[in-house]
C-alpha positions in Angstrom: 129.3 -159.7 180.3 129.6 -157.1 177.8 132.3 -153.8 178.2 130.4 -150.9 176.4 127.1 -149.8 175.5 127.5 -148.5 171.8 126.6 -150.2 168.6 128.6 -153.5 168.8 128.0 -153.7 172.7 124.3 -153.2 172.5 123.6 -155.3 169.5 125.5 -158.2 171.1 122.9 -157.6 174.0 120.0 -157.6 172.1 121.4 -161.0 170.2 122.0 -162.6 173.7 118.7 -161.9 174.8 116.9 -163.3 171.9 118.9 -166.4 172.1 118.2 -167.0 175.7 114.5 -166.4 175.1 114.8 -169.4 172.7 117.0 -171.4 175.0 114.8 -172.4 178.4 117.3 -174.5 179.5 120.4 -171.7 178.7 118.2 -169.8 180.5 117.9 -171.3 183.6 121.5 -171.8 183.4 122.4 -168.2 183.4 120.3 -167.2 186.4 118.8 -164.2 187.3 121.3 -161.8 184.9 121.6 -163.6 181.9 123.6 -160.5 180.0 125.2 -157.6 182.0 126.5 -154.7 180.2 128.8 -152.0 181.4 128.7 -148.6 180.5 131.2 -145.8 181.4 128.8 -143.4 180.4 125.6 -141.8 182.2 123.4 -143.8 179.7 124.1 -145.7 176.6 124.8 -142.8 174.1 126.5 -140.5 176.7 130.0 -140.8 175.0 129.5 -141.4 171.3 130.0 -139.0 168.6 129.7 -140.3 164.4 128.6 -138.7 161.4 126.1 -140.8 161.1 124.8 -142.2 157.6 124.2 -145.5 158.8 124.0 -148.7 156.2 121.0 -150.6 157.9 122.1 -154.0 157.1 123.6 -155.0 159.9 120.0 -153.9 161.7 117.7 -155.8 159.3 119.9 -159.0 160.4 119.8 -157.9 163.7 116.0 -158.0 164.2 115.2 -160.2 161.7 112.2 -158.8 161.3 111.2 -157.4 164.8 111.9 -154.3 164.4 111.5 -152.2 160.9 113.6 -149.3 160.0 110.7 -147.0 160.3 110.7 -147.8 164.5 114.2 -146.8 164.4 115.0 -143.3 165.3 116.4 -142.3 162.0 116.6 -139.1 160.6 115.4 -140.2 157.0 116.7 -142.4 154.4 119.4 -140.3 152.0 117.7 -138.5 149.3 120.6 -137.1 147.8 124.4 -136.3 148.0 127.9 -134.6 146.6 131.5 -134.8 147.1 133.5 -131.4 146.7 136.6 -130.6 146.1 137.3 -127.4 148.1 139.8 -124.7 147.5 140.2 -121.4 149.7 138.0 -119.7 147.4 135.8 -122.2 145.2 133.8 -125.3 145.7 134.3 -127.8 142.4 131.7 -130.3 142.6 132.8 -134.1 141.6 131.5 -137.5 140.7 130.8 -139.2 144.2 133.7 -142.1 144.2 131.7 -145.6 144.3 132.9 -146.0 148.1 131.1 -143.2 149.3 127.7 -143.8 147.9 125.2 -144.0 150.2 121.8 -145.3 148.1 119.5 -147.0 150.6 121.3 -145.5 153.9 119.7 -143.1 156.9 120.7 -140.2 158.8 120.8 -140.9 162.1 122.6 -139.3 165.8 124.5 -142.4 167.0 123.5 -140.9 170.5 119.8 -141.1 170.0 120.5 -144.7 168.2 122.6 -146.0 170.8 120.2 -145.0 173.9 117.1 -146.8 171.7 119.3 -149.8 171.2 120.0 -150.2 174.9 116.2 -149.9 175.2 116.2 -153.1 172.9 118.4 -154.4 175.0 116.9 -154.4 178.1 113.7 -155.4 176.9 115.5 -158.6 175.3 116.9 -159.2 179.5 119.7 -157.5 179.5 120.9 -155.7 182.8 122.6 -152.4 181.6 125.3 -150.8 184.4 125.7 -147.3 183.5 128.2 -145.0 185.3 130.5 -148.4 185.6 133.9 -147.9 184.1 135.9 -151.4 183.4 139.4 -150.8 184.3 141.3 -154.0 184.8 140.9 -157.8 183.0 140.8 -160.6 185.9 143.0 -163.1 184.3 143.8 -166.9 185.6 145.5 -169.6 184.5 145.5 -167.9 180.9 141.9 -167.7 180.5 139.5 -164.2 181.1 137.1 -164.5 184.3 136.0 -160.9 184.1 136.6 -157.5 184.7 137.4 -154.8 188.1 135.5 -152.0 187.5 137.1 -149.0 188.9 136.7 -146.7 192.3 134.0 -143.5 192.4 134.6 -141.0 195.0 138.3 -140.5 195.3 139.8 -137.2 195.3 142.5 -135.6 193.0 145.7 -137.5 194.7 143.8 -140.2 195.1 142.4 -140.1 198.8 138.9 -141.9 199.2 136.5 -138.8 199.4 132.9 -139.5 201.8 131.2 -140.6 199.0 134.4 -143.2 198.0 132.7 -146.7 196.5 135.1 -149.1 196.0 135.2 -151.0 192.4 133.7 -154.5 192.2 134.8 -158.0 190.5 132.4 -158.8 187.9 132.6 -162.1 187.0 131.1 -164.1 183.7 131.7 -167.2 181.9 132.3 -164.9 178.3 133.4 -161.4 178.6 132.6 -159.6 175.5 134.9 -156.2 174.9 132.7 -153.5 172.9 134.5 -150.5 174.0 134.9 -148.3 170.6 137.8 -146.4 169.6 141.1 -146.7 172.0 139.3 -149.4 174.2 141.5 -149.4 177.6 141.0 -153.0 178.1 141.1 -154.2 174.3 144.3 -152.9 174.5 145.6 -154.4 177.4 143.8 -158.0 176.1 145.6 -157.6 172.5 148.8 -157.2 174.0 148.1 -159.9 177.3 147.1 -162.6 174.7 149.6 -161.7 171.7 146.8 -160.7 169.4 148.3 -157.6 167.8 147.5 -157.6 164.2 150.8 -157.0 161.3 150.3 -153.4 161.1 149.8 -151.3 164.0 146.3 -149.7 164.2 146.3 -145.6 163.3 143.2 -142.6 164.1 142.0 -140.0 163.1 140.2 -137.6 165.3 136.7 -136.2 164.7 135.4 -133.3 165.3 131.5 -132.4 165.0 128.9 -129.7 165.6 124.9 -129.6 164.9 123.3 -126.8 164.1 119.7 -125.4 164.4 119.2 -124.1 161.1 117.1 -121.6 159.0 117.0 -123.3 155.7 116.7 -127.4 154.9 119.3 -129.5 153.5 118.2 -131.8 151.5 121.4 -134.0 150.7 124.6 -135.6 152.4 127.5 -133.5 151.5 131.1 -134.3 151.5 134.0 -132.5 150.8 137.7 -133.0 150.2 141.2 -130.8 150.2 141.0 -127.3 151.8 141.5 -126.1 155.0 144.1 -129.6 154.8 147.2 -129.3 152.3 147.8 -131.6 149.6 151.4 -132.0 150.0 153.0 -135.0 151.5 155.1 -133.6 154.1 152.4 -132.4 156.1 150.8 -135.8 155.4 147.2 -134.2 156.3 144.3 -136.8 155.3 140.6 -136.2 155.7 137.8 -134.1 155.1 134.3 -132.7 156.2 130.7 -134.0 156.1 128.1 -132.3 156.2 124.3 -134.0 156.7 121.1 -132.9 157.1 118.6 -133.7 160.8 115.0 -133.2 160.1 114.3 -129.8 158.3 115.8 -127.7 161.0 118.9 -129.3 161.8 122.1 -129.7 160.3 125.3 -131.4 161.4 129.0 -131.0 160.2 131.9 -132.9 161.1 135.6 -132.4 160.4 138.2 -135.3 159.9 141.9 -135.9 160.0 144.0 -138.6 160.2 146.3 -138.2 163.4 149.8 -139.3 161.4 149.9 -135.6 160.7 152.9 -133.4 161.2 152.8 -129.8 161.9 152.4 -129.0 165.5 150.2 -126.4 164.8 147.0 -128.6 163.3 144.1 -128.4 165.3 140.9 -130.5 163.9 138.8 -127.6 166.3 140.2 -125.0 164.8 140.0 -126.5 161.3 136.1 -127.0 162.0 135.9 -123.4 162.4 138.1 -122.4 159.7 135.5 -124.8 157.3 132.4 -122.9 158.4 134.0 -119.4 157.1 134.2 -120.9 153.7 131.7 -119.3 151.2 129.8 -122.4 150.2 129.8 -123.9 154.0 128.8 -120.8 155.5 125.4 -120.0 153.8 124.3 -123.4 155.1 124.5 -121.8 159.0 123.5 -118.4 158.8 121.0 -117.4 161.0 121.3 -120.6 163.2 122.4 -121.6 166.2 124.9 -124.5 167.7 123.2 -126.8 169.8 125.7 -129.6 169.8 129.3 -130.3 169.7 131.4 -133.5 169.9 135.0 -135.2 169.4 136.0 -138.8 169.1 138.5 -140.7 167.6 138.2 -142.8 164.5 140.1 -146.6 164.2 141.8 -145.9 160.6 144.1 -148.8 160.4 141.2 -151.3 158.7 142.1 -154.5 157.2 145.7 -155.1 157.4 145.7 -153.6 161.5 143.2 -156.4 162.7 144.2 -158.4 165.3 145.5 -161.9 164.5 142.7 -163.4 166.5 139.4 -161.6 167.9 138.9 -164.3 170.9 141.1 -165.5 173.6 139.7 -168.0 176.3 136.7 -166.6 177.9 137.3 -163.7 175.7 136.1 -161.8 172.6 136.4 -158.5 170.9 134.0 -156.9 168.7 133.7 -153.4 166.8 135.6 -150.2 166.9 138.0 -151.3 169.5 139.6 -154.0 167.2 139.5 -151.3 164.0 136.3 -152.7 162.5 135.8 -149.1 159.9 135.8 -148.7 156.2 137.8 -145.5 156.0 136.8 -144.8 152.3 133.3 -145.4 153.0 133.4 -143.7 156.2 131.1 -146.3 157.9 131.4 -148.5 160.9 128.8 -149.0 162.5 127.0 -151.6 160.8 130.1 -153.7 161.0 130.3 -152.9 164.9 126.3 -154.5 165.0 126.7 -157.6 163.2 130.1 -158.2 165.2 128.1 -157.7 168.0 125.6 -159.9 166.8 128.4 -162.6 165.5 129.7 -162.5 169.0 126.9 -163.4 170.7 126.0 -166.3 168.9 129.7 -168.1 169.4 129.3 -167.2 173.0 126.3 -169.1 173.4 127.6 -171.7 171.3 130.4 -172.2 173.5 127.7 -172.6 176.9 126.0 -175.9 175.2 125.9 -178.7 177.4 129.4 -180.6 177.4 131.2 -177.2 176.3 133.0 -174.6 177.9 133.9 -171.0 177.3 137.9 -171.1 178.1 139.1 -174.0 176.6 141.6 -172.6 174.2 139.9 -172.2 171.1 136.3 -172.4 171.7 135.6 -169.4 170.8 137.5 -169.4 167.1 134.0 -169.9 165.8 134.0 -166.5 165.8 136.7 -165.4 163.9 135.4 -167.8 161.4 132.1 -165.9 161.5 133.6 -162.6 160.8 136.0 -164.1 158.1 132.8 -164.9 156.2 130.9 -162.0 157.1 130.6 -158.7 154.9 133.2 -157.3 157.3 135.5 -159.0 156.3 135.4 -158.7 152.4 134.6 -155.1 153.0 137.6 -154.0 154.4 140.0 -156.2 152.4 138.9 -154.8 149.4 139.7 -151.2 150.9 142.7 -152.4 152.8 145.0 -150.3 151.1 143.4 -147.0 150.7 144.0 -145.5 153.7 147.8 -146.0 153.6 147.8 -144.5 149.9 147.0 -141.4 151.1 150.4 -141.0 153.1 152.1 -140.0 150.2 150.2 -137.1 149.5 146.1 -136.0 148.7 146.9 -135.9 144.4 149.0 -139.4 144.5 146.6 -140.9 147.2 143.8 -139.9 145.4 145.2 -141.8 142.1 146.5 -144.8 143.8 142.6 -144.9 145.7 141.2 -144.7 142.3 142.9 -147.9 140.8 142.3 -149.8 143.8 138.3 -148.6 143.8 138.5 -150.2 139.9 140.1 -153.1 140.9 138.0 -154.0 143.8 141.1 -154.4 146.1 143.5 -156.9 143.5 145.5 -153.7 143.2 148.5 -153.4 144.8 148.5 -157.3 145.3 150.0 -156.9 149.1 149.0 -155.3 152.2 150.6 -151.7 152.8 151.7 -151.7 156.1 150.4 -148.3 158.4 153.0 -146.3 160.6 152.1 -145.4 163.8 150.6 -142.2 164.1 153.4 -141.4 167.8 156.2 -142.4 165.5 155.9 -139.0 162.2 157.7 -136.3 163.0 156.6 -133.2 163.8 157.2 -129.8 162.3 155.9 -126.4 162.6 155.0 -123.9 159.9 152.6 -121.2 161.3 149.6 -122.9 160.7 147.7 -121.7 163.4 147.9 -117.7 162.4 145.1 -118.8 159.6 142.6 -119.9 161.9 139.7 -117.9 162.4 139.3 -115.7 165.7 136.1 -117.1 167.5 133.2 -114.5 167.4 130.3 -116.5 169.3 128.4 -116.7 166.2 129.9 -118.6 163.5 132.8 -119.7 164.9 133.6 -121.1 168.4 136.8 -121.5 171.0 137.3 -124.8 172.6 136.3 -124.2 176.4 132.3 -123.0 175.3 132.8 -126.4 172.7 133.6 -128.2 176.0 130.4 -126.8 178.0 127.9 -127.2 175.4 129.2 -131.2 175.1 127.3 -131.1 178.8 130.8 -132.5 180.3 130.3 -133.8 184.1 133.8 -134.9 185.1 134.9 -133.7 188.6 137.1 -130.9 189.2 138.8 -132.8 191.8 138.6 -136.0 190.3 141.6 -138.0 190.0 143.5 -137.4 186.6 143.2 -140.6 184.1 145.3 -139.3 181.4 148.6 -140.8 181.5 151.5 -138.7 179.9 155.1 -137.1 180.7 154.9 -133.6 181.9 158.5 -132.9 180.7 158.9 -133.4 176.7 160.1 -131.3 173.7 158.6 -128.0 172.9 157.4 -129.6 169.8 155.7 -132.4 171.1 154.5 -130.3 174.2 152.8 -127.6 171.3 151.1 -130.6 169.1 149.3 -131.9 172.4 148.0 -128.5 173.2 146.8 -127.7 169.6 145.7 -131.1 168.9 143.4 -131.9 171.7 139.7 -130.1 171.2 138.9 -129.8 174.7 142.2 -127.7 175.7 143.3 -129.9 178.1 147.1 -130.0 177.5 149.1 -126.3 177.9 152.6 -126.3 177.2 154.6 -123.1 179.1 158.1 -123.0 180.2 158.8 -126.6 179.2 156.5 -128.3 180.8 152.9 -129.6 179.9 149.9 -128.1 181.9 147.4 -130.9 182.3 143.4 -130.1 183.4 141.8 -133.5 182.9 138.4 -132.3 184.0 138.3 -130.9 180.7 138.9 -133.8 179.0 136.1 -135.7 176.8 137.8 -138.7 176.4 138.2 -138.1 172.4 141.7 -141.0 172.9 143.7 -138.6 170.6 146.8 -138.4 173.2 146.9 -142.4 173.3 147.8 -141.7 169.5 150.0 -139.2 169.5 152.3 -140.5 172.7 150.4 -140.3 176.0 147.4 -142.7 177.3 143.7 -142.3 177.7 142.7 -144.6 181.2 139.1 -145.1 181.9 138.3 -142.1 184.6 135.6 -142.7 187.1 132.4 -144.0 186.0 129.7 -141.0 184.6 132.6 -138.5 183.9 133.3 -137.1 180.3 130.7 -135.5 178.5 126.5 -136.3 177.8 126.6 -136.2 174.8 122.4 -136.1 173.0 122.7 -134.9 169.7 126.3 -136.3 168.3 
C-alpha cells in the first residue's frame, strides 16, 4: 500500500506494477489488488503545487524505455534561461550559478503530470483510492500492518452527519509513505520508530499563480533579493521563478524560507508586491490569472534526513522525508526514483522464504538511496541552505565556495534551526504591500476561490493550534498563511479551516496540519 498519489507515490506504483507483471507467481500471491494507493485528494494532482522544471532522469529510469518524454505532458524542454538580481527599481541580470542550470530539463504543471502518472499507474494494476485520507499508522508488535483512514461525514464538533462513513483498516504486507511536504503520518512514523535525522527538517512556503498571457516567454527566469531584505536579522531567504506554459501561458512563483522573522511577511503579499515590479510586470499585461496555488517546500536536505528511511513493514520515500535540492530548486525527480527504489526493496522483501517485518529487511533500501544520485546530490549541497541564515551577501559567498568545491567546503554538516524556534519581530512590513486592484494584483480570499477549494463549511477543523498565544505570534499566523485562515483580534486567534489549502506552513511555524476529511482542500489543475 502506498500513502499519496504525487511523484514518489505514483512512480512507486507504476514500479510495483511492472514488477508484478514480471513476477506470475508474486502475482498470484498478492491477489486481486496487488498495489493500493491512497489519495487525500479528488484525483492524483488535486493537492500539488511546484514550479515545475522537471530533470527527466528519474522518468527515463522509470520507464525504461516505455514511455518517451515526448508522451509526457510536458510543456517543452528549456530553451533558455536568467537569474536576476532585483532591486526596488532595477533588474541586474547575472551568470546563472551552476546549480540552477537547467540544460536538458522540461516545463511541466506537476498537476497535469501527476494525474498522467496515476494513469500509468493504473494501467501497470494499480488500484488508486482517491478522496481517502490516511490518518493513523496500525502498529503491532513494533512492526507497521497498515493504515486507518479517516471518517467523511461528520459535522463541525464532530457529530456523525447522514452521510457519516466511518474510516476503514487497510491492511498490507509493505506500507509505502509518499505523502509530500509535512506528511501527517511520516511524522508520526519518524518519531514512533526513532528515525529523526541530526538536524531538524525546515520549509519554506510557496506561493504560485499562472497566467493567460498576451506575449510568449521564451526562457526560465529566476530572480533573487527584492521584495526580501538582505540583512540577517530578518533572515528572509528565497526568490521568484518565473517559467513559461505553451505560448499563452505563463506561471510565477514566489519563495521564502519559513525561519523568517518579522510578523508582518506574507509570501501572498510578496507575490503581489513582485508583479508591480517594472521588469515582472510587462510580462502580465493584458492577461488574465487562471490559477493560483501554495505549498510548502522540505528545505532541511542532506543533513535533516532521517537516520533510516524503513522500519518493519515500513518505508518512506520523497518529499515527506526532505528529499529537495534547495539550490537547484528540484525535487521531483529524486521523489520518482525513491519511488521507484522503494518498490523494488518491497518486492524483494515478498520472495519466497522472506518477509516484510523482520527488522531490517527492508535496509536494502536505504542502501539503494545511499548509492543513488540522491544521495550524492544533496550532500554536495548540504550546506547551502543553512549558509544563507546569516544573511543574502554572506550566504551568497559562502554558497559560492561550496558550488566550487562540490560540497568539501565547510568539511562538516551545518546543522538547521527549526523554523517554530526564531524569533519574531515586527517592523511595518506590511504598509509596502500593494493594495489588490483585481487586475494585477490579488487579495487572498478570490486566491482561495480560484484554487477551486471544496472543503466543507461545516466540516470538522483539522488544524491543530492554541487559540490563546502572544500578539506576535498570533499576527505572524495571520500574515503568514495565504489562504487567510488564522485572524488574530483581541488576543485570541480566529480560526476558519474551510479556508484552508493545506499549504503545512502552521506545522512550521508552531501549530499542526492533520489530514481533514478525504476530497477537502483545493483541485488544484494548473499548479
Amino acid at each position: 500500500m502506498i500513502v499519496g498519489a504525487g511523484p514518489a507515490g505514483l512512480a512507486c506504483a507504476i514500479r510495483l506494477g511492472q514488477l508484478v507483471q514480471e513476477s506470475p507467481e508474486l502475482a498470484e500471491r498478492l491477489g486481486d489488488v496487488p498495489v493500493a494507493v491512497l489519495e487525500k485528494g479528488k484525483q492524483p494532482g488535486s493537492h500539488i503545487v511546484s514550479g515545475a522544471v522537471v530533470n527527466p532522469r528519474g522518468l527515463r529510469r522509470l520507464f525504461r524505455g516505455a514511455k518517451r518524454i515526448a508522451d509526457m505532458p510536458f510543456y517543452g524542454e528549456v530553451e533558455a534561461e536568467s537569474v536576476y538580481l532585483l532591486r526596488p527599481h532595477t533588474a541586474i541580470r547575472i551568470p546563472t550559478p551552476p546549480t540552477m542550470k537547467n540544460h536538458g530539463n522540461y516545463v511541466a504543471s506537476l498537476a497535469q503530470l501527476s494525474r498522467w502518472l496515476g494513469e500509468q499507474a493504473e494501467e501497470a494494476g494499480a488500484t488508486i483510492l482517491p478522496e481517502t485520507a490516511a490518518e493513523k499508522l496500525l502498529v503491532k508488535d513494533g512492526r507497521v500492518l497498515g493504515v486507518r483512514t479517516g471518517d467523511k461525514g461528520r459535522g463541525r464538533h464532530g457529530e456523525p452527519l447522514g452521510n457519516f462513513e466511518p474510516g476503514s483498516d487497510i491492511v498490507a504486507q509493505v506500507t509505502i509513505l509518499c505523502e509530500g511536504t509535512q506528511g501527517h503520518l511520516t511524522a508520526i512514523a519518524l518519531d514512533r520508530f526513532g528515525l529523526e535525522g541530526e538536524s531538524p527538517q525546515v520549509w519554506a512556503l510557496g506561493v504560485k499563480e499562472v497566467w493567460k498571457v498576451e506575449r510568449p516567454l521564451r526562457r526560465v527566469i529566476h530572480t533573487m533579493g527584492w521584495p526580501l531584505r538582505a540583512r540577517a536579522r530578518y533572515r528572509e531567504f528565497g526568490g521568484s521563478c518565473i517559467y513559461p506554459m505553451r505560448k499563452d501561458m505563463v506561471t510565477l512563483g514566489m519563495v521564502v524560507g519559513l525561519d523568517y522573522r518579522d510578523a508582518e511577511l506574507s509570501v501572498h503579499d510578496l507575490l503581489q508586491e513582485l508583479k508591480t515590479h517594472r521588469f515582472v510586470r510587462p510580462m502580465l499585461e493584458g492577461g488574465e490569472r487562471v490559477g493560483w496555488g501554495a505549498k510548502t517546500i522540505p528545505e532541511g536536505g542532506f543533513v535533516a534526513l532521517p537516520q533510516r528511511l524503513h522500519a518493519p513493514g515500513l518505508l518512506l520515500c520523497g518529499d515527506g522525508v526532505g528529499m529537495v535540492n534547495v539550490p537547484a530548486l528540484k525535487g521531483i525527480h529524486y521523489a520518482v526514483e525513491s519511488g521507484r527504489l522503494a518498490a523494488e526493496a518491497a518486492v524483494d522483501t515478498l520472495r519466497p522464504g522472506r518477509t516484510p517485518w523482520t527488522p531490517g529487511a527492508l535496509a536494502v533500501y536505504d542502501d539503494a538511496v545511499r548509492q543513488s544520485f540522491i544521495w550524492s546530490d544533496l550532500k554536495a549541497v548540504r550546506n547551502m541552505r543553512q549558509a544563507f541564515g546569516r544573511g543574502f551577501y554572506l550566504g551568497g559567498m559562502l554558497a559560492g565556495a561550496m558550488t566550487a568545491s562540490r560540497g568539501a567546503f565547510p568539511p562538516g554538516d551545518m546543522e538547521t534551526e527549526p523554523d517554530a524556534d526564531q524569533p519574531i519581530l515586527r517592523t511595518g512590513r506590511s504598509s509596502r504591500y500593494p493594495a489588490p486592484d483585481g487586475t494585477l494584483t490579488f487579495d487572498k480570499l478570490s486566491s482561495v476561490y480560484l484554487s477551486g477549494n471544496r472543503t466543507r463549511d461545516d466540516a470538522p477543523n483539522h488544524l491543530r493550534v492554541q487559540t490563546r498565544v502572544p500578539d506576535e505570534l498570533a499576527l505572524l499566523w495571520e500574515r503568514m498563511c495565504p489562504a487567510q485562515v488564522y485572524e488574530a483580534a483581541d488576543g485570541r486567534v480566529e480560526v476558519t479551516p474551510s479556508n484552508c489549502v493545506q499549504c503545512g506552513a502552521i506545522t512550521a511555524k508552531g501549530g499542526r496540519l492533520t489530514p481533514p476529511e478525504g476530497g477537502a482542500g483545493p483541485e488544484y489543475t494548473l499548479t
